[in-house]
N, C-alpha and C positions, 0 to 999 in steps of 0.2 A: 596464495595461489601457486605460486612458486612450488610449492612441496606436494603439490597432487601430482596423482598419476596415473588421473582421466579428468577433464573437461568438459561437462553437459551445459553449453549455451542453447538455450528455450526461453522462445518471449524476450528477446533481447539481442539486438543486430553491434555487440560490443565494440566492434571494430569501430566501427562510424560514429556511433552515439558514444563512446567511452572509449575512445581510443589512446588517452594520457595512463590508465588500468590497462585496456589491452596488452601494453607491455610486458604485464605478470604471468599471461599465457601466452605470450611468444618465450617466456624466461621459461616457463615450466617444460608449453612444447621441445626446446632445445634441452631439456634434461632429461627427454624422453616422457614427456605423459601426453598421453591419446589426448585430441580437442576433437568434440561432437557440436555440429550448430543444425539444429533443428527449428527452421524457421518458412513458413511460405515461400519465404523469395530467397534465391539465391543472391549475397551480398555480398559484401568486403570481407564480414567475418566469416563467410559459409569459405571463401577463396585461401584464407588462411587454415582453415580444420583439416584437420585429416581425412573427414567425413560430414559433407553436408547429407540433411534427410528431409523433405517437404516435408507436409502436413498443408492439411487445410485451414485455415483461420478459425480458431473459434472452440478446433475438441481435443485441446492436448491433455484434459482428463481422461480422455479414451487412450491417447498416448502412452501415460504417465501409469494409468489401471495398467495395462499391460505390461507394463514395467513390472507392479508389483504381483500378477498374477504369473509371471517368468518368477520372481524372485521364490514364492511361497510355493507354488508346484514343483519347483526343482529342490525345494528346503537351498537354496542359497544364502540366506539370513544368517548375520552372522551372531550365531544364536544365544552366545554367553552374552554380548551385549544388550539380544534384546533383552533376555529374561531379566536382565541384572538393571537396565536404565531405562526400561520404554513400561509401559503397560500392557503387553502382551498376555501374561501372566491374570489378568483382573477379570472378575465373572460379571458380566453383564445382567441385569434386569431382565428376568423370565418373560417380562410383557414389552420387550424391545423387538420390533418386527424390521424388517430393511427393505429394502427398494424391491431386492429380489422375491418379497412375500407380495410387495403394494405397486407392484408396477412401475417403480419410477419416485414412489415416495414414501416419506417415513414415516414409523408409528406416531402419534399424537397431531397427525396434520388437522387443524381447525378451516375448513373451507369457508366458514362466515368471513374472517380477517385473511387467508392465508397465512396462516405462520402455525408454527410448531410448540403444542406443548413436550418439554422436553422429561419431563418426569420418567417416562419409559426408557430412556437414555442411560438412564442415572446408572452405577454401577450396583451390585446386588448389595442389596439391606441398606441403601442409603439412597431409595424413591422420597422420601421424606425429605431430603436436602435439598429437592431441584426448586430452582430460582421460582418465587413467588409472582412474579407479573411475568406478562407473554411474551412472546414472542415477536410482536407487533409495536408493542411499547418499544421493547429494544431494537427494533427495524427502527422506529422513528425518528431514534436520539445516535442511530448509528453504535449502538453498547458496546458489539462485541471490539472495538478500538479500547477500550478500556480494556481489553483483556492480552493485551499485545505480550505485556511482561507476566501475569501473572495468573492467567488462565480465570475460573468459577469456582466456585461453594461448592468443593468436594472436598470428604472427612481424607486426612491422612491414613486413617486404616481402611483397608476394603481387602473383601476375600480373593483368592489368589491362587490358580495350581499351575506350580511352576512346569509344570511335564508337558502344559500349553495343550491338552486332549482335552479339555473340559470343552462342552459345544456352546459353553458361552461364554468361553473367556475372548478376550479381544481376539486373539490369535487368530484363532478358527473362525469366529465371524468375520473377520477381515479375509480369511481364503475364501469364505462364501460370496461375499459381497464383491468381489474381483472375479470368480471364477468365471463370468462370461466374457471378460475382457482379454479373448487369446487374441494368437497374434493374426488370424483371419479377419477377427471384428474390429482389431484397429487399423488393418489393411480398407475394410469394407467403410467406416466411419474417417478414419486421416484422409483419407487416400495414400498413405503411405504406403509405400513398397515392403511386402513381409521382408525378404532379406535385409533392407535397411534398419525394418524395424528391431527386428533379431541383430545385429551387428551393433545396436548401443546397447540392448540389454547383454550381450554378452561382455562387452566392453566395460560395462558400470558396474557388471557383478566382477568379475575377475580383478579389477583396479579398486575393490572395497575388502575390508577385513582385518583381519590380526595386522597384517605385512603393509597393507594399499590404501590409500583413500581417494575417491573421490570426490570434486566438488561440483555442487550446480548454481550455475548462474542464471537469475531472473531480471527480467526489467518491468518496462510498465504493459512489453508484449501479456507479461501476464495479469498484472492489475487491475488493466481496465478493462473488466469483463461485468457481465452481468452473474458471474462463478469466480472471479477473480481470486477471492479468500480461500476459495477450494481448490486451485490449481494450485496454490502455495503450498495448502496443507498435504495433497499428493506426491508434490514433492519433498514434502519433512518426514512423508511415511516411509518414502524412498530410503533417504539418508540414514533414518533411525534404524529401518533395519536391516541396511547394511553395514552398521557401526560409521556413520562418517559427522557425526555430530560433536564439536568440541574437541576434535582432534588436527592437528595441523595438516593443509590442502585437501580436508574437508568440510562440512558444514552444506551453508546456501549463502550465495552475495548477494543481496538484494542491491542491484545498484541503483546510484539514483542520478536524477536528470539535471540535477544541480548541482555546488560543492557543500549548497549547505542543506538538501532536501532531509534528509535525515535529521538536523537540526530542528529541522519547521515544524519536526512531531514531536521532537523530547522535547523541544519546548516551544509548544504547540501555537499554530496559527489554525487549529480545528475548531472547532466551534462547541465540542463534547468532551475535551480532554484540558488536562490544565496539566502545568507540570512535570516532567517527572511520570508520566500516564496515568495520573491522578486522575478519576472522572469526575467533571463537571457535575454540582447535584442537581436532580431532578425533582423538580417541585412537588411531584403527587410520593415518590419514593423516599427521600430525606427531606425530609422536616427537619428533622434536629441533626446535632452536630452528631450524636453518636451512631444514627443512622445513615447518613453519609459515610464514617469510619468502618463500622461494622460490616458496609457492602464492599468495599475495600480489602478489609481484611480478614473477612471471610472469620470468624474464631475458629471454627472447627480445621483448619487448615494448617498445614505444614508450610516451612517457609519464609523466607525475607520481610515476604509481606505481611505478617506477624507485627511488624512495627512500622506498619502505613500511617499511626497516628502521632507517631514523633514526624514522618516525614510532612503530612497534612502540616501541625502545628507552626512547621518550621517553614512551610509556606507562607501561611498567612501572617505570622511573628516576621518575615519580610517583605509580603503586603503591605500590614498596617501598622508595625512596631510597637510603640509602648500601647497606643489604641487596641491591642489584642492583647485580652487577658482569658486568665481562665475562667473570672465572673462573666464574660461575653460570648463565650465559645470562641474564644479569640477574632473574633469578629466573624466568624463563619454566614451569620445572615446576610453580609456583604457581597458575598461572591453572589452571581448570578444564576438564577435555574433555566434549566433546561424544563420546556413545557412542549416540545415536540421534534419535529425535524427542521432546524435551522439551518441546513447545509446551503453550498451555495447555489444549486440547481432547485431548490425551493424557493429560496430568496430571491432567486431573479423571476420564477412565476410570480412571486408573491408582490414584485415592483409590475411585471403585466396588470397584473389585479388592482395598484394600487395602494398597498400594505405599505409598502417599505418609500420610507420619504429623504434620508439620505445614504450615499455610499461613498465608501475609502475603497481605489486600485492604488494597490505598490504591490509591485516586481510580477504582476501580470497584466493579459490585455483580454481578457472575454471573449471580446467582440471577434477575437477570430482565432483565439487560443484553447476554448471554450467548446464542449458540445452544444450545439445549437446554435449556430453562431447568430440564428437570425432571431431565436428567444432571448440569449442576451444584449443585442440590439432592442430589441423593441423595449425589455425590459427597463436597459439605461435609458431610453426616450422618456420616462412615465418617473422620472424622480422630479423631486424639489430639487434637490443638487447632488454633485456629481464632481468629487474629487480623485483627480490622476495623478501620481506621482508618478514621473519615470524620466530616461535620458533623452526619447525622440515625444514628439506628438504622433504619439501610438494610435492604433484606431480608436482604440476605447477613449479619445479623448478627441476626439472629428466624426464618431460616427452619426452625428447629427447635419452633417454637412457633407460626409464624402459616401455612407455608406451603402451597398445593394439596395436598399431599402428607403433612399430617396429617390434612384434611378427607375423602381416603381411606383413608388407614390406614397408607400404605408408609411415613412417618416418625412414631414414636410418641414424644412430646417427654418423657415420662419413661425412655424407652430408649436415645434418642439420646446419642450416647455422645463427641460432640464435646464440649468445651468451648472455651468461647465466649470473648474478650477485647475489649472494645469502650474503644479508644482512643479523646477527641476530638481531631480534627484542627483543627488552623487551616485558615481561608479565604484565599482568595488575596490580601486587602487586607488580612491578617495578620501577613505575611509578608514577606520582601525575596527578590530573585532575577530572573532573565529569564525570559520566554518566547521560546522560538524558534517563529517563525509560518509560513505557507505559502511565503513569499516568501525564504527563510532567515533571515530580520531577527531580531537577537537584542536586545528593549529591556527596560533593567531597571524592574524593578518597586520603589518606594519602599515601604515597611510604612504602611500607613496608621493605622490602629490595633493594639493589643496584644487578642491573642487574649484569651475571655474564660474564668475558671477554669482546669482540667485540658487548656483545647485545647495544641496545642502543631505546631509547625512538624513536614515530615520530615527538614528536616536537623536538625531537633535532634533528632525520635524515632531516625534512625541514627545519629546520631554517637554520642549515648547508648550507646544499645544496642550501640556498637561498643567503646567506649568500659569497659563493665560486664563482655561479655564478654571484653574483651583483662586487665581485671583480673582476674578469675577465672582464666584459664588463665596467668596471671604466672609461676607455677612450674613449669611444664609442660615436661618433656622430650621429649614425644613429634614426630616430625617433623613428623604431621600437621596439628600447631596453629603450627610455624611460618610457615605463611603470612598468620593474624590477626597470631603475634605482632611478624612486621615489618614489617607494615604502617604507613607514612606515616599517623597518627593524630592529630595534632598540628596545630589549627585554634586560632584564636581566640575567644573567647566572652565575651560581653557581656552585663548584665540582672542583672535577679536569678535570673531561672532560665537563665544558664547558656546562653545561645542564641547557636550556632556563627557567624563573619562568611560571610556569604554570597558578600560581593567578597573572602574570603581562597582559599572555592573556587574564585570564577569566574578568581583571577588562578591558580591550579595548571591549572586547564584551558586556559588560554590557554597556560601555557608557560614557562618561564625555566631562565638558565643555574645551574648546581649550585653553581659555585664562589663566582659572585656574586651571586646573584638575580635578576642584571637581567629584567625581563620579556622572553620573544621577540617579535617587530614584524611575524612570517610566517613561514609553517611552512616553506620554506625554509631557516630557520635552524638547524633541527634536525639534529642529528647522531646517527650510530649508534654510537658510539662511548663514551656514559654521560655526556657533559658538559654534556647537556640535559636534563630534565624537561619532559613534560606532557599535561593528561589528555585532550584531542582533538584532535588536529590540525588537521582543519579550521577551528576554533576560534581558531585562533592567530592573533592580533593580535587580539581584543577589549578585550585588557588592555594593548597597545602603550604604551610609555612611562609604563606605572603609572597608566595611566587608562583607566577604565572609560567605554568607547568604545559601550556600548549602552546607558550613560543619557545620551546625549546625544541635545539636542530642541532643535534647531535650528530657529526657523520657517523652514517653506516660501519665503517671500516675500524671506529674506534668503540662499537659497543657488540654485544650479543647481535646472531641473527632474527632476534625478536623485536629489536630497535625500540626498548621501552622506554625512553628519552628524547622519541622524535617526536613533539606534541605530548596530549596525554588520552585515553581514550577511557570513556567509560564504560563501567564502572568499576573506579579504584584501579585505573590502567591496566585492566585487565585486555588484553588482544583478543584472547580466542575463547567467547563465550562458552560457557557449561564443561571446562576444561576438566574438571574433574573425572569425566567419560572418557579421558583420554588412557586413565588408568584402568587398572581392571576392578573389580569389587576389594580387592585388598591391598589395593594402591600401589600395586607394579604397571609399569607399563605394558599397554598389550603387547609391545614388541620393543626393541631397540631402536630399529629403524623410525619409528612414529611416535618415541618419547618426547614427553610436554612437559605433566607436571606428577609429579609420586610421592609417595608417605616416605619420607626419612625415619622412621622407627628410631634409632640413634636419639635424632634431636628432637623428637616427637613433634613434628611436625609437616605439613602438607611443601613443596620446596619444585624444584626444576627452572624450563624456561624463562614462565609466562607467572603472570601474577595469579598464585589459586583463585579460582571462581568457586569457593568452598571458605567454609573457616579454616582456619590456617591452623589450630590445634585439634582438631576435632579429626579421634583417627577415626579409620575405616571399620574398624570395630564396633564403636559406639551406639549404641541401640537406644531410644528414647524412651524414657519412664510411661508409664501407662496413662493417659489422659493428658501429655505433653504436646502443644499447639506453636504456631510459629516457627522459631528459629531452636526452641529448644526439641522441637518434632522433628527435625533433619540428620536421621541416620547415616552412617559414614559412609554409607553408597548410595546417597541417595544424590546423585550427580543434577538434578536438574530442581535448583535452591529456590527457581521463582513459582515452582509446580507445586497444586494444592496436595499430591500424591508425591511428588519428589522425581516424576517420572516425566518422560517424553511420552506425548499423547499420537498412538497409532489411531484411536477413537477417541473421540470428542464428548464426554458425556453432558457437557454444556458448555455453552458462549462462543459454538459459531450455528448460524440462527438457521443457518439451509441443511442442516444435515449434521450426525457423528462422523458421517467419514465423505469421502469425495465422491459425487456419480456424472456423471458425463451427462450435460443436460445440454440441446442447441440452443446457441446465441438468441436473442431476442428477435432477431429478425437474419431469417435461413432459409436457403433453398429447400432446406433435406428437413424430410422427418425423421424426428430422433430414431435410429436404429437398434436402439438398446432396451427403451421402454418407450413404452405410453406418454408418460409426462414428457410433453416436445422441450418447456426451458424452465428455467429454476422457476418452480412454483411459488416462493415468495420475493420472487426481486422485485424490487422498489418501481411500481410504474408511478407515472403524473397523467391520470384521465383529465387533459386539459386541450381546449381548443389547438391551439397554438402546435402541440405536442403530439400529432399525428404515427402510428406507428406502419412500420411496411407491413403486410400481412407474409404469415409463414404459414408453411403447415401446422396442421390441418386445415387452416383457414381455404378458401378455395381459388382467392385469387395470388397465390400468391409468385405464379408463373409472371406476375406483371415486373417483375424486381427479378431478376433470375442468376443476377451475378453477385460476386463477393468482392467486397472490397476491403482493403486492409490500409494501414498509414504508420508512418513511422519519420524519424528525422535524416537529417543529411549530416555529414561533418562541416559541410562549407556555412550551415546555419545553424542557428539554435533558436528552439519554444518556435513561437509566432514571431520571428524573424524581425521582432521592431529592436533589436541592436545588428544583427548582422546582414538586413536588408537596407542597413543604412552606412554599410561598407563598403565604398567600391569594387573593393581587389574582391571581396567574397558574393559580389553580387556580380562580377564578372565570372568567376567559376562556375555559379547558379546560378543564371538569370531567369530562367522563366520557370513557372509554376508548371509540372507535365505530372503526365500521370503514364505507367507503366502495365504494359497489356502482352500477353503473348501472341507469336506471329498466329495461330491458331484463331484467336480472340478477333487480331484484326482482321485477318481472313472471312471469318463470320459476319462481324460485325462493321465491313468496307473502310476500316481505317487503314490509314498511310500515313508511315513513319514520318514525324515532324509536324505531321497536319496536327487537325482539332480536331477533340470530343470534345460532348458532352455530357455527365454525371448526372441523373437523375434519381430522387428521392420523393417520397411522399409530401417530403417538406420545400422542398429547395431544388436549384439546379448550378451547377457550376462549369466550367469550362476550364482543359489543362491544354497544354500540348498533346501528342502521342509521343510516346519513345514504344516502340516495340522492340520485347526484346526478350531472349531465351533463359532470362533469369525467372520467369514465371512459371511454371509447369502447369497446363493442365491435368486434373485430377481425377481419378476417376472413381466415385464414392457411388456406393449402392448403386452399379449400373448403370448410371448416369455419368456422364462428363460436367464439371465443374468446373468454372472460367476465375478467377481471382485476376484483381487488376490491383496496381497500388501508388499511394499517393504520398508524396512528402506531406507535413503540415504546417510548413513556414511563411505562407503567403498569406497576405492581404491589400488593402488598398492605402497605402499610404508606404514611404521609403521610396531607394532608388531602383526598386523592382516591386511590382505589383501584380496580381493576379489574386484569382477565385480565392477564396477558402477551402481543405478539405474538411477540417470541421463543422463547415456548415450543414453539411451533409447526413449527420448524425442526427437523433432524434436523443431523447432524455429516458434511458432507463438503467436503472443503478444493481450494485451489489448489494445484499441487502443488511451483509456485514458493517461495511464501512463508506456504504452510500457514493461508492465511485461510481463513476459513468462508465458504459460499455461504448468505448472510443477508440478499438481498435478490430471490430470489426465489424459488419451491415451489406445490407443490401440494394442494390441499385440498378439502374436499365444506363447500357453505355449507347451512345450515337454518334455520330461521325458529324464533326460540323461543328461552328462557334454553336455556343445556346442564344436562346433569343433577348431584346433588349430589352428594358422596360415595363409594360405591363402585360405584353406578353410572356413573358416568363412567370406569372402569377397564372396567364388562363393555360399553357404549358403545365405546371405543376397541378394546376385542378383536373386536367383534365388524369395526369396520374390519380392524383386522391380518387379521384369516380371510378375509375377502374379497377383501384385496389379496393375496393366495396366501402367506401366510406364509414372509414373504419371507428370514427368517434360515436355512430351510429351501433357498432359493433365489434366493441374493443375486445383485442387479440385476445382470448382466451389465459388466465394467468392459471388454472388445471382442465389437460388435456388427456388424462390417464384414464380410459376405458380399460373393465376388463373385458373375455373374450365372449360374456352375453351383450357386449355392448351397455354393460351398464355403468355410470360412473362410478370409481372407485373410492 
């Protein structure tokens, strides 16, 4: 961050939520680069920026479009990079139509399922390649997460004019498909102010290029949407074609909310990913081992993942060990299939319903952490058992006895029929291990002290428990249990209780050969062939020559400014992904000033700061033999090694499921009808038609004036998550004590609030109660004509700790992305009141009496296609 010189903070309040990072844009600010925070509310980070710019919650695709329809109508693009790294240049499929022919949606839409065949998509002469099952299947299983690193089943050749005039190459479909997105309709749709809006695009294009880069940072402002995947990818089209991808103080920072959240998906606590982003197989899809592989690794494909089947092997040769051979498919029938949507907002309907008989919480709490706070209560109510690991007696481990939902009646704690297991956990200065952080940097953590009494680590709660149950079924015939009983179980353990070596896992994940242990040095050296183990690929070489390569803490002062010896970051220490881009197509740098990494011609080889994200002998020259797949298909400018084309994707021609490119679609539940098209919100995001799950009506719907305001949530620095550690801190429950919620003087003007008094929050589901702080960090907006009110809430409270109050997440309803099945939890709609809310079972006939008035809506679920055209007939 340091070496940019512009800052575009959207969907992410860094100061507050990431203020130990913040530091890297105060270090850049002071070296002169512009910081932009584009955010609802003005905050900590907007007071630091050179420039705060509202918006309204929910359309920063309308934002972000006009970013790039400034960028292509003024030819801003910094155009050797695109032609040379992105797919601009690529001709699209004659029978590909876009939003702007369909009102709002794309060719192939199937209105029996909602979802997209994507075959029209496909790039010209390769319709024949597009993915064999729909689009629906892969909503279910969440697929497009499996394409995180390596994109779809696109051939490495496809036609191409580079002069970018063809009217169907990316390029020019891409100026079409933005061109209504000037800076009037994102004035008319943000509420943004055109001069502000004009003032980052001038700022983002001038600090990109040969000489500048830019970077943008995201948080979960942008994730948890019911577009979440497409607000991302609007900003990758940004980056790419203004050259800021894989070059130093540019890129995008996905930050995350934890030190090891990025950890939790390389090596996944998903339910559809194993690995390394290896997908989970799906039962009707892979049958066999080579079907599984071949989805993987695509054959016809350019690329790393050319040798997804050494990495496959080497997972499960770490799994099961000598028990994986290649007479068994190395055990591959073992791993579990995916037979639909297992996410966790399924899962808790499916404990409503009675499906699911027992549950594991570590390191969250649902019951008020959770969208719905009052589905996953009732949910936990309806188990056989119910295991909690954590440091306090979190709600998810009382809410049978303390929760909303006994103070009305719908949980009776003498009839609840869960029972309860409250593990302590250790804390993280407990403990030994890494975090892997935003940056991929994996650094170990030393144990500071020893946990105190019954806490106890999770590798040691699983090893255990793996451990207890592999003894019990010892004598067990059945083939069922043969996949516990050969399992690789067999760790190290030290202490008196028994506590597993933490560097004996990190060296299995890292890698090493079967016959001799040696550690592997790069996932390159893995073989498919069973004479490798290990449990992530990408991971490989953290453990290089038997040393634990992410505790090392090298000061700054005694190494390069790339600090490739502080920790180690994957993959193969590489810092600054697709760095190869940094060069130009003949491996100079685009400039002096923005050098990274370059072809040394001399010692023939790729060399500079950072470790090449390329092969390291493989010059810029090098053109790939005719019918060459994989890693030997990767021409010497083809900077982006995980891409089935080698390119950066401006168009998507498959594996994200709402669309090729990004369209501004409203939230699931909004005051405003979509201004752009017909289609009011993503025509395929993930609803749950279930009692329980009530949605607000919007437009078109007719009542949808009964909700009229917007609400947003975000954290505090004084807490963290749902607040069951730092609402059990004095000193920080002193600084934060009561749960409020934040409204403009305008707002309470209207609506008879006074500062410090009560509201209350009403939804179709739920009602909750904050404080008021009134106060001028809110802006009213004023979009199509109308005035728009947004209020906003912290999300750290619940009913348990030395500060308690409402939830704001109870407040949400359940409707997902349809990419990667996240919740839209940052923004909805609500009626504010002045006044505590009511106690009891009043608040149940309070809340019905909303449901009737918003047309009862399970009677008449929101519309998921709303695109008329203009005879009024559906589209």
């Amino acid at each position: 961050m340091i070496n940019s010189d512009c800052i575009i903070i959207q969907g992410s309040n860094m100061a507050e939520a990431h203020p130990v990072g913040f530091q890297w844009v105060m270090e850049a600010k002071a070296r002169g680069a512009k910081v932009y925070h584009i955010d609802p509310r003005f905050t900590r980070t907007s007071a630091l920026a050179d420039s705060y710019v509202p918006i309204r919650a929910g359309t920063d695709i309308a934002f972000l479009g006009g970013i790039v329809r400034y960028i292509l109508e003024n030819e801003l693009d910094f155009r050797e990079y695109v032609v040379a790294y992105t797919n601009a240049a690529t001709i699209v499929s004659e029978d590909y139509r876009d939003t702007e022919d369909l009102d709002g949606l794309f060719s192939g839409f199937d209105r029996t399922n909602a979802s997209y065949d994507q075959t029209s998509w496909q790039y010209e002469g390769q319709e024949r390649n597009a993915v064999a099952h729909d689009t629906e299947t892969q909503r279910e299983t969440a697929a497009a997460l499996q394409h995180e690193s390596h994109g779809t089943a696109v051939g490495g050749d496809a036609e191409r004019d580079e002069t970018l005039r063809h009217p169907r190459c990316v390029y020019q479909i891409l100026k079409r498909h933005f061109a209504r997105y000037t800076p009037e309709m994102v004035e008319r749709v943000c509420g943004t102010p055109r001069e502000k809006f004009e003032e980052v695009a001038r700022a983002w294009t001038e600090n990109s290029g040969r000489e500048r880069t830019s970077m943008l940072v995201y948080s979960v402002g942008w994730t948890q949407h019911s577009v979440g995947v497409q607000y991302i990818r609007t900003g990758a089209i940004i980056q790419l074609l203004l050259g800021n991808v894989g070059r130093p103080g540019g890129g995008i920072l996905a930050l995350r909310g934890h030190a090891s959240i990025q950890g939790s998906t390389d090596i996944p606590t998903l339910f559809n990913l194993l690995p390394g982003y290896l997908p989970m197989p799906h039962h009707a899809l892979h049958p066999t081992f080579d079907d599984w592989i071949n989805g993987i690794r695509h054959p016809r494909q350019k690329g790393f993942w050319g040798n997804a089947k050494a990495y496959a092997v080497s997972l499960l040769k770490a799994y099961w060990g000598d028990a994986a051979t290649p007479g068994n498919d190395f055990c591959y029938d073992y791993l579990p299939r995916m037979t639909g949507d297992h996410g966790t907002y399924q899962q808790v309907l499916n404990m409503i319903d009675g499906k699911v008989k027992g549950y594991f919480l570590l390191g969250q709490n649902p019951a008020v952490g959770s969208a719905h706070g009052k589905a996953q209560r009732l949910g936990m109510a309806n188990l056989d058992w119910l295991v909690v690991r954590d440091l306090y007696l979190i709600e998810s481990a009382t809410f049978w006895k303390n929760s909303p939902e006994v103070e009305t009646g719908e949980i009776v704690p003498e009839e609840c029929r869960t029972e309860v297991f409250f593990i302590p956990a250790a804390s993280h200065v407990e403990k030994e291990g890494t975090f892997t952080q935003t940056q991929r940097l994996l650094q170990w953590r030393e144990k500071a002290l020893d946990p105190p009494a019954d806490c106890r680590s999770e590798l040691w709660f699983f090893y255990h428990l793996g451990r207890i149950v592999r003894q019990k079924l010892a004598g067990s015939t059945r083939q069922r249990d043969r996949a516990l009983l050969d399992l690789n179980w067999d760790y190290p353990t030290h202490g008196v209780h028994a506590e597993p070596s933490a560097e004996a896992v990190l060296r299995e994940i890292n890698g090493y050969e079967v016959a001799t242990g040696r550690p592997l040095s790069m996932f390159t050296e893995m073989k498919d062939d069973g004479s490798t183990a290990g449990g992530c690929w990408i991971y490989c070489g953290v453990y290089a020559d038997g040393v634990n390569q992410a505790a090392r803490r090298k000061p700054g002062r005694e190494q390069s400014w790339v600090a490739p010896e502080w920790g180690w970051a994957w993959p193969a220490n590489r810092r600054i992904l697709y760095n190869r881009a940094s060069a130009d197509p003949d491996g100079r740098p685009w400039s002096e000033r923005k050098a990274f990494i370059w072809w040394d011609g001399d010692a023939g080889e790729w060399t500079g700061h950072d470790v090449p994200d390329f092969e390291k002998t493989k010059p810029p020259s090098y053109r790939p033999p005719a019918g060459a797949a994989g890693v030997e298909a990767i021409a010497g400018d083809d900077a982006f090694i995980m891409q089935g084309d080698g390119k950066g994707w401006l168009f998507v021609p498959a594996g994200v499921l709402d669309g090729p490119m990004p369209t501004h679609y409203e939230p699931a539940e909004s005051p405003v009808r979509n201004p752009l098209y017909g289609q009011q919100a993503n025509p395929i995001r993930k609803v749950y038609d279930q009692p329980v799950n009530p949605l607000n009506p919007s437009p078109p719907e007719a009542s949808s004036h009964v909700f009229p305001y917007v609400f947003t949530v975000s954290r505090l620095t004084e807490h963290h998550t749902a607040g069951g550690m730092s609402r059990n801190v004095k000193y920080l429950t002193e600084l934060q004590p009561e749960m409020f919620v934040e409204v403009s003087p305008e707002l309470a003007a209207e609506r008879g609030l006074t500062h410090l008094g009560w509201a209350h929050l009403v939804t179709s589901r739920t009602v909750i109660e904050a404080r008021v702080l009134v106060t001028d960090r809110l802006t009213p907006l004023r979009v199509d004509d109308r005035i728009i009110h947004q209020v906003w809430l912290p999300y750290h409270w619940g009913y348990e700790g030395l500060s308690r109050g409402d939830s704001a997440n109870d407040l949400f309803g359940i409707t997902l992305d349809p990419n990667v099945l996240i919740q839209e939890s940052k923004v909805g709609t609500c009626d504010v009141r002045p006044g505590r809310r009511p106690t009891g079972p009043a608040v149940l006939d309070l809340v019905a009496d909303y449901y009737k008035r918003s047309g009862n809506l399970l009677a008449h679920y929101p519309p998921i296609v709303t695109t008329e055209t203009a005879s009024g007939r559906e589209a």
